[in-house]
VEXDREN-2710 file (C-alpha; in Angstrom, 1 decimal):
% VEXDREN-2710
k/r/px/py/pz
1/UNK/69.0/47.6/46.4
2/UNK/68.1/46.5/42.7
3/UNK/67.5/49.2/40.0
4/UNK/64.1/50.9/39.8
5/UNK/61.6/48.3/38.5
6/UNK/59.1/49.0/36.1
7/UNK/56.5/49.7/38.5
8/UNK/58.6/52.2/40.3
9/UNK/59.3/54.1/37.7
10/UNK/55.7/54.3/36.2
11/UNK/54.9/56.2/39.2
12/UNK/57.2/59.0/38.6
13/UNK/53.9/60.7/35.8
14/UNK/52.7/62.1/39.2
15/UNK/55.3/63.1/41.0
16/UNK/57.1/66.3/40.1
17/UNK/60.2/67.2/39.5
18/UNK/61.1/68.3/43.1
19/UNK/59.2/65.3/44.4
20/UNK/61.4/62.9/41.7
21/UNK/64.4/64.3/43.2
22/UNK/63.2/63.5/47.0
23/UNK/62.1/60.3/46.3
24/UNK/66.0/59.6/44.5
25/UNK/67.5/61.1/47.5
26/UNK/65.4/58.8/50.1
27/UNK/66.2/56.0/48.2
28/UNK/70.4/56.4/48.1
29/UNK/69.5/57.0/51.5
30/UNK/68.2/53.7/52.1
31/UNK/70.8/51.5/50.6
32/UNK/73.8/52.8/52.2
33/UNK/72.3/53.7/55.6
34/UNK/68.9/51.3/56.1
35/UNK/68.8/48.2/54.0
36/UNK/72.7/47.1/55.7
37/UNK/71.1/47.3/59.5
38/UNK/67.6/46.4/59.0
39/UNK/68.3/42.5/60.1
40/UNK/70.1/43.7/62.7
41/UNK/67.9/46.5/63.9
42/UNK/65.0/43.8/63.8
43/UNK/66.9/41.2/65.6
44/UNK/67.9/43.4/68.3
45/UNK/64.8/45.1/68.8
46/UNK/66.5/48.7/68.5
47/UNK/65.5/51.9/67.4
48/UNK/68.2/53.1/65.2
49/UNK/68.2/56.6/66.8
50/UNK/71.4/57.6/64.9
51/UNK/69.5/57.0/61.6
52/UNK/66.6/59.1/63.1
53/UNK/69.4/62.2/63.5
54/UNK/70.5/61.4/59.9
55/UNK/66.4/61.3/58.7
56/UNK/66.1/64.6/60.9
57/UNK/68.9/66.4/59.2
58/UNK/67.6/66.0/56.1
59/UNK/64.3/67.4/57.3
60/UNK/62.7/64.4/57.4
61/UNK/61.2/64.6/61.1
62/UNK/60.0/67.9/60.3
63/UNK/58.5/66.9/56.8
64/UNK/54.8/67.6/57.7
65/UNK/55.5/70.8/59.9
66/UNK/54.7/74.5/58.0
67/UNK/58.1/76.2/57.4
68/UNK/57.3/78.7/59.8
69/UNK/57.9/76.3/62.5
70/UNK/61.2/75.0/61.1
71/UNK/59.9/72.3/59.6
72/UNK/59.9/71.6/55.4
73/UNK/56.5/71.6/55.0
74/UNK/55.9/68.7/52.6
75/UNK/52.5/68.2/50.8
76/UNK/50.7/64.5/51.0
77/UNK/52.2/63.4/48.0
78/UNK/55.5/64.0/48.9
79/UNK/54.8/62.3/52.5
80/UNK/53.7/59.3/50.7
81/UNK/56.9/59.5/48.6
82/UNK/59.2/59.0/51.4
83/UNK/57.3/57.0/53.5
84/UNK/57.2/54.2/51.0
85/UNK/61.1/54.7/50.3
86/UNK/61.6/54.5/53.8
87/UNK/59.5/51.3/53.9
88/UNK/60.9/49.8/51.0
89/UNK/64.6/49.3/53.5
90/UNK/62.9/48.8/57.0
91/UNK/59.1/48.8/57.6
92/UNK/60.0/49.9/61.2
93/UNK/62.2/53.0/60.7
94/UNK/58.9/53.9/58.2
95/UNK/56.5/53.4/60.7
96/UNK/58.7/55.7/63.4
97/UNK/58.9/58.0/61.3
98/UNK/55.2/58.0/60.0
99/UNK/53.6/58.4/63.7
100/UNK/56.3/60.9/64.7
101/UNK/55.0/63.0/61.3
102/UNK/51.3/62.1/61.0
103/UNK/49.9/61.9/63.8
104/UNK/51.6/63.4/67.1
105/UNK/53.5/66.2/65.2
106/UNK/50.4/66.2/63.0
107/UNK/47.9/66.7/65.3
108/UNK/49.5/69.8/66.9
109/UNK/50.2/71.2/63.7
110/UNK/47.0/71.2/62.6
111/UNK/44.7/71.8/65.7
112/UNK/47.2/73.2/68.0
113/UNK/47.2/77.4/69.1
114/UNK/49.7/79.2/67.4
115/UNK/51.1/79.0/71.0
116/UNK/51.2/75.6/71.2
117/UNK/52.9/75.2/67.5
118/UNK/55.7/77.7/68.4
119/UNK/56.1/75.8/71.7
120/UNK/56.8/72.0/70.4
121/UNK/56.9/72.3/66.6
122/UNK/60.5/73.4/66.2
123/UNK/61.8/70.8/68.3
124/UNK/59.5/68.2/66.7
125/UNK/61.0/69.5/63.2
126/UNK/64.4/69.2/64.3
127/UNK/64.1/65.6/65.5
128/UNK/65.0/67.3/68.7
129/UNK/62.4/65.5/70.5
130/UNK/60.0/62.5/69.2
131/UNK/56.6/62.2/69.2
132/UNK/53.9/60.3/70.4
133/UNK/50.2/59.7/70.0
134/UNK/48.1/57.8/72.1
135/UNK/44.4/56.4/71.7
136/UNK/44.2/53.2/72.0
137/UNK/43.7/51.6/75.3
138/UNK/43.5/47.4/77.0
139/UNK/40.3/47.9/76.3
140/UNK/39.5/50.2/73.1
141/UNK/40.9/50.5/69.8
142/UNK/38.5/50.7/67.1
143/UNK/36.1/51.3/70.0
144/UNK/36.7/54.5/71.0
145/UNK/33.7/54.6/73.4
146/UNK/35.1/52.2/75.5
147/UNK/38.1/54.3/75.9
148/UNK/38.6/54.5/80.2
149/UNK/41.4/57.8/80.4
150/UNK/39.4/60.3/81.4
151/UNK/40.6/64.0/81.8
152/UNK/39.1/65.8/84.9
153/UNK/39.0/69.7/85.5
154/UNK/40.8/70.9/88.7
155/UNK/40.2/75.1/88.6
156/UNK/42.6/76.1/85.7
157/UNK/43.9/72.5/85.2
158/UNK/43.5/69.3/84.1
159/UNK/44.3/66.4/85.7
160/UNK/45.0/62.6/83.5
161/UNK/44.5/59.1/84.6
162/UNK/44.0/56.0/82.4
163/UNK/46.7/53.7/80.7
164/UNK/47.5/53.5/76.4
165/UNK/48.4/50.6/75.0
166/UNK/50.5/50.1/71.3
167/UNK/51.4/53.4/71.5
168/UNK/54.5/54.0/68.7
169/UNK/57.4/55.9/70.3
170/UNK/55.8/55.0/73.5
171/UNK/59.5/54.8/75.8
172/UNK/61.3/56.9/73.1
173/UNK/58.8/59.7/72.6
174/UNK/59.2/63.2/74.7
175/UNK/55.7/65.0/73.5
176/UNK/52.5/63.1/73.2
177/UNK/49.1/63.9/72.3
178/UNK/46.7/62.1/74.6
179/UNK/43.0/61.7/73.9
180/UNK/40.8/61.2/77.1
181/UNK/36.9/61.3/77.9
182/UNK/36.3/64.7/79.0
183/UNK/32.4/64.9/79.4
184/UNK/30.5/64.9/82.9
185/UNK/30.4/61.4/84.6
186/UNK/26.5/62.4/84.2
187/UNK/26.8/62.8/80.1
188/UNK/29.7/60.1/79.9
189/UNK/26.5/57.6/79.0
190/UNK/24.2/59.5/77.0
191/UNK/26.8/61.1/74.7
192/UNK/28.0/59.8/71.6
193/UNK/31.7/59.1/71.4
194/UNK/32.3/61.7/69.0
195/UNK/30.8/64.3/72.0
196/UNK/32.7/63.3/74.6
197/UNK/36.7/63.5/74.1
198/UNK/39.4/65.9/74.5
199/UNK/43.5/66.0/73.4
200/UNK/45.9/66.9/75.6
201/UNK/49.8/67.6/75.0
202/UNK/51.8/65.4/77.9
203/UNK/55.3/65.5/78.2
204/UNK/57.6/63.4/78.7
205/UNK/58.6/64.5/82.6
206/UNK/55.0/65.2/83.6
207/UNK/54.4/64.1/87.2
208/UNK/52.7/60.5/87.2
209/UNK/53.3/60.1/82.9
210/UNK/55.5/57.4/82.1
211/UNK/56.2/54.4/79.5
212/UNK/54.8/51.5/81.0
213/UNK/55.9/47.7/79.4
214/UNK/57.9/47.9/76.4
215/UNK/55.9/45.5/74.0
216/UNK/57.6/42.6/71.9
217/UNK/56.2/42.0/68.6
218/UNK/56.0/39.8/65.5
219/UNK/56.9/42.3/63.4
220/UNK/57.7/46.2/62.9
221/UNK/60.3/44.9/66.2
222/UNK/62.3/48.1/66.0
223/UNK/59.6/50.0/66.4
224/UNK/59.3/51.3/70.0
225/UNK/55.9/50.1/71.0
226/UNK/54.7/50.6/74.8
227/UNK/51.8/51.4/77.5
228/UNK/51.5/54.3/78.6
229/UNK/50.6/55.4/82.1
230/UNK/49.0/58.0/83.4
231/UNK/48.2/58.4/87.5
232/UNK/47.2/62.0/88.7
233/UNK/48.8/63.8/85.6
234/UNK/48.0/67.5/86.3
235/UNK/48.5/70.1/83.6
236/UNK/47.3/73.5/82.7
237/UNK/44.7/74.3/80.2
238/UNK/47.0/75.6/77.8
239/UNK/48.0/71.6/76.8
240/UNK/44.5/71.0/76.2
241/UNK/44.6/70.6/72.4
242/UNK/42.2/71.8/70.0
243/UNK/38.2/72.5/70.9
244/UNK/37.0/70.9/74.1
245/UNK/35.3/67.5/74.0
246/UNK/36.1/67.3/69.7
247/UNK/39.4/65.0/70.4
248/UNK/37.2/62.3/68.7
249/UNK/35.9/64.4/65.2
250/UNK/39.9/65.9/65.5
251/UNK/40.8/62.4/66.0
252/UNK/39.3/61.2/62.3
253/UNK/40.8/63.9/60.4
254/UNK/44.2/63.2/61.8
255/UNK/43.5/59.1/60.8
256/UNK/42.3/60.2/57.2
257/UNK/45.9/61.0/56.1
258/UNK/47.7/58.5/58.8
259/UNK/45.7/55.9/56.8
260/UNK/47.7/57.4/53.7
261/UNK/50.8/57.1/55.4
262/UNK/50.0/52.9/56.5
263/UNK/48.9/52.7/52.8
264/UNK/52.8/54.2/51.1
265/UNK/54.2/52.0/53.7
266/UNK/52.6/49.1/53.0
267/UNK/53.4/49.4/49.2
268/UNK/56.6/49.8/50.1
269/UNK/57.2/46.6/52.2
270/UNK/55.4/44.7/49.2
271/UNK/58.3/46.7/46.7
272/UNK/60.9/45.1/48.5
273/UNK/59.3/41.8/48.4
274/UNK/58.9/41.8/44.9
275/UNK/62.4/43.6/44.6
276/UNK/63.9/40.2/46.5
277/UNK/61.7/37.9/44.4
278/UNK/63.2/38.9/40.9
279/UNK/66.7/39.1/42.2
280/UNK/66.2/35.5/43.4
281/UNK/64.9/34.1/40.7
282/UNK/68.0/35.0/38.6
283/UNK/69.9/33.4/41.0
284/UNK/68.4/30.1/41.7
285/UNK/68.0/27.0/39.8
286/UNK/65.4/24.0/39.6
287/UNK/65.2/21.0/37.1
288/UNK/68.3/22.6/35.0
289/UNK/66.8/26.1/34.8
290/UNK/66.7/29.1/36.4
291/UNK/63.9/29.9/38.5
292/UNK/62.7/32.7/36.0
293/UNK/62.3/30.6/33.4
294/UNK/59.2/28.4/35.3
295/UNK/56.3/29.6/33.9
296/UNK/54.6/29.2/36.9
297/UNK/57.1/31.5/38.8
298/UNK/56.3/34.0/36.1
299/UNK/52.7/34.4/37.1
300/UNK/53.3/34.7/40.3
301/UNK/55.8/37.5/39.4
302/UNK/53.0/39.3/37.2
303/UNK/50.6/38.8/39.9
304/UNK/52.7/40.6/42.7
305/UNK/53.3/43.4/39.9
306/UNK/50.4/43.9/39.1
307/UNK/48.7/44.5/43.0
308/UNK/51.9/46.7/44.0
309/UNK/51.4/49.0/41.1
310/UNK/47.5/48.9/41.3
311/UNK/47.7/50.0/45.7
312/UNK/50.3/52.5/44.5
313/UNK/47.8/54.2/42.6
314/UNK/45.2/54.0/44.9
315/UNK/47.9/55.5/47.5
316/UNK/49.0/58.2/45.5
317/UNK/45.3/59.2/44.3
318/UNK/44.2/59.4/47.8
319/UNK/47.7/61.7/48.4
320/UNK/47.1/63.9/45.7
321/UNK/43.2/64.3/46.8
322/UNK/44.6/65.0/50.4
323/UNK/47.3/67.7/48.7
324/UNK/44.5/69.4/46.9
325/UNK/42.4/70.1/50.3
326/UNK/39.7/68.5/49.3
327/UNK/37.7/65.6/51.3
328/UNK/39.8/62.5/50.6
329/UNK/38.3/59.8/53.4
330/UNK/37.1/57.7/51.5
331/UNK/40.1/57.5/49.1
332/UNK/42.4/57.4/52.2
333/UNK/40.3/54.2/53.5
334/UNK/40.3/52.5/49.7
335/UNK/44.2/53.4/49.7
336/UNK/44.9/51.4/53.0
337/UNK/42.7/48.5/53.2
338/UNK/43.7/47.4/49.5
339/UNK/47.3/48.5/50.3
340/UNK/47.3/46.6/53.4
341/UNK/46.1/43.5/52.5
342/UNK/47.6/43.5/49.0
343/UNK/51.3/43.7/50.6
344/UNK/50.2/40.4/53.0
345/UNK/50.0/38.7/49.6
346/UNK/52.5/39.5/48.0
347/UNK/54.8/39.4/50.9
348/UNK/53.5/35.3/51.8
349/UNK/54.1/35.2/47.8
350/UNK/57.7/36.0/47.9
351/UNK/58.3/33.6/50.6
352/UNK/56.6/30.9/48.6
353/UNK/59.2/31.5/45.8
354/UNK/61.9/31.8/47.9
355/UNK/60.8/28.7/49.8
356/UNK/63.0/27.3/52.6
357/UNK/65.2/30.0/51.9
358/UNK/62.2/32.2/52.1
359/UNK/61.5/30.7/56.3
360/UNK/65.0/31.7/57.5
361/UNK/66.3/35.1/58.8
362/UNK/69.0/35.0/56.4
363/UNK/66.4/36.7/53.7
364/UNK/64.6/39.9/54.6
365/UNK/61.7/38.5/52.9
366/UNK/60.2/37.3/56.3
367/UNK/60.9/40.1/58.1
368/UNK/58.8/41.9/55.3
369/UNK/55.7/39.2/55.9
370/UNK/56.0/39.8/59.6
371/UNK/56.1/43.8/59.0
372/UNK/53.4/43.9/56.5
373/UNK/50.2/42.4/59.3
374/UNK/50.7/45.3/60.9
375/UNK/49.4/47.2/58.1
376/UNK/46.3/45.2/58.2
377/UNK/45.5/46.0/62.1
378/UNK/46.9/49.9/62.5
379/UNK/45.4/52.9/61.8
380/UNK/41.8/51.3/61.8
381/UNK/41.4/47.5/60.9
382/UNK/40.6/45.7/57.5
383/UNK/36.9/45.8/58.8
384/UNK/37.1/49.2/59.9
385/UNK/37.8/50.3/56.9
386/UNK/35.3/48.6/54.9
387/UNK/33.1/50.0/57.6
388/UNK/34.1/53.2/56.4
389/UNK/34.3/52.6/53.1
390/UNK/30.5/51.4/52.7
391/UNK/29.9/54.2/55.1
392/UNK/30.9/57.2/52.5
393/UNK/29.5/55.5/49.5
394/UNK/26.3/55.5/50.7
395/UNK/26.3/59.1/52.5
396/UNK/27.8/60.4/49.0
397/UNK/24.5/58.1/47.0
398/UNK/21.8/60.2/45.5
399/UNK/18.5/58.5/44.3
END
């Protein structure tokens, strides 16, 4: 990996000393033990589980879990730290480790009983077991009143059917938080979404749970990314997760800093875009000169700078917003939709310096490209966003 950049190391005025420090140590991390597999990682499709126990025993897979569960109990800021470290070597590793954190360990952590966090938390710190979070369905994503899983009572029990779809850690996940309709097929119509939804904790071993079709993808390709099925799943009440029928309002909090988490990543895929772009255009020459020396390459150059260092900000102001417990949706959406689209652009703009060399698996700037449109699509969409975005500003406008 090249030395810090500039833009790196402007960032370091908001991170303290002990966050300096982590981000340093996630970084040697990544070039001895990410950035040498990532191609092949990619190319194969493959999880690197090893590097997850390596990740784990640095207290990585526990990052977001309170101490008291074993876990290391990282603010926001931090989060975002390593996640766009992680990023910055393999978008997919990033992303594994971002749902495992944000949202399945998350949501327990957050909404679970203090049963339920003494129950799966230490083995979710550990990196003992993986987990998964599952809302979208075939036929819902941004929708989530068109989700179909619905959650029926049975006495003192529960009992699942539906299917997920895109679910991250989907074959490789053991505990999962499931969201599934929950009101009365008589108030399934005349409720809002928001009224009508429940979690659930399913584990991996539950009669009639399973990973359904492993999914191949564009990019993020060794990210583990499956259906999930659900036929007759019966479980007690105790795995229902937080208040009944407020999965959905639950739902949104958990998003607000998964959105944070898409938004560090994303930053960090365009890092290593930009990090690839000034290393080549030391190496390579065109009418006599180096690459550098084009004027034209320079803007570009400044361009890509200047969005990377601009989404961090955004990132890290919706992270330290986050960290001070205060309302930070809003910020969270700003973070991601800029964040996500900014890293498209500078990712198709490293390609374009790289040129032919830029189309080929050789470089790892394609792979970043390919990585970086997920960022557009999870977590909420572009259009999402804004919808969010516009949303806020006016609720938050006083005449």
């Amino acid at each position: 990996m090249p030395a810090k950049t500039k833009t790196e190391e402007t960032m370091n005025f908001s991170l303290n000393e002990d966050q300096v420090l982590l981000q340093e140590t996630i970084r040697d991390f990544v070039e001895k033990e990410v950035i040498p597999y990532a191609k092949e990682w990619d190319e194969k499709e493959e999880v690197p589980l090893n590097t997850l126990k390596k990740l784990s025993s640095m207290g990585i897979m526990g990052m977001a879990v309170d101490q008291k569960y074993g876990g290391a109990g990282l603010d926001t800021v931090s989060i975002a730290a390593v996640i766009e470290e992680l990023a910055c070597g393999d978008g997919s590793l990033a992303l594994t480790v971002a749902a495992h954190n944000g949202l399945g360990s998350g949501h327990i952590s957050r909404f679970g009983t203090e049963e339920q966090k003494q129950k799966y938390l230490p083995d979710l710190a550990s990196g003992k077991k993986i987990a998964g979070w599952a809302l979208t369905e075939p036929g819902s994503g941004s929708d989530a009143a068109g989700m179909k899983t619905v959650a029926k009572k049975d006495g003192n029990d529960w009992v699942l059917n539906g299917t997920k779809m895109f679910i991250t850690n989907g074959s490789i996940g053991e505990t999962f938080v499931v969201l599934a309709v929950t009101a009365s097929e008589k108030a399934i119509h005349e409720l809002p979404p928001q009224k009508k939804i429940t979690a659930f904790i399913l584990e991996k071993g539950d009669k009639g749970f399973r990973a359904g079709k492993k999914l191949q993808k564009m990019g993020m390709r060794s990210s583990d990314t499956s259906e999930l099925i659900l036929e007759n799943v019966k479980i007690p009440d105790s795995r229902r997760l937080g208040e009944l029928n407020q999965g959905f309002i639950n739902t949104l909090m958990i998003l607000d800093k998964g959105r944070v988490s898409v938004g560090a990543l994303a930053v960090g895929l365009a890092q290593a875009a930009l990090n690839e772009s000034l290393k080549y255009v030391h190496q390579r020459e065109t009418f006599g000169k180096q690459l550098k020396d084009h004027e034209v390459i320079r803007f570009m150059l400044a361009d890509m700078a200047l969005e990377v260092d601009t989404a961090r900000l955004l990132v890290y102001r919706a992270a330290a917003v986050a960290a001070e417990g205060k309302q930070f949706t809003l910020e969270a959406s700003m973070a991601k939709l800029f964040a996500s689209e900014m890293s498209m652009r500078v990712c198709n703009k490293a390609i374009q310096i790289h040129g032919g060399y830029g189309y080929i698996r050789e470089f790892p700037v394609e792979r970043y490209l390919r990585d970086a449109k997920l960022c557009e699509i999870g977590e909420g969409t572009s259009e999402v966003q804004r919808l969010v975005i516009a949303r806020e500003l006016l609720k938050h406008y006083k005449i």
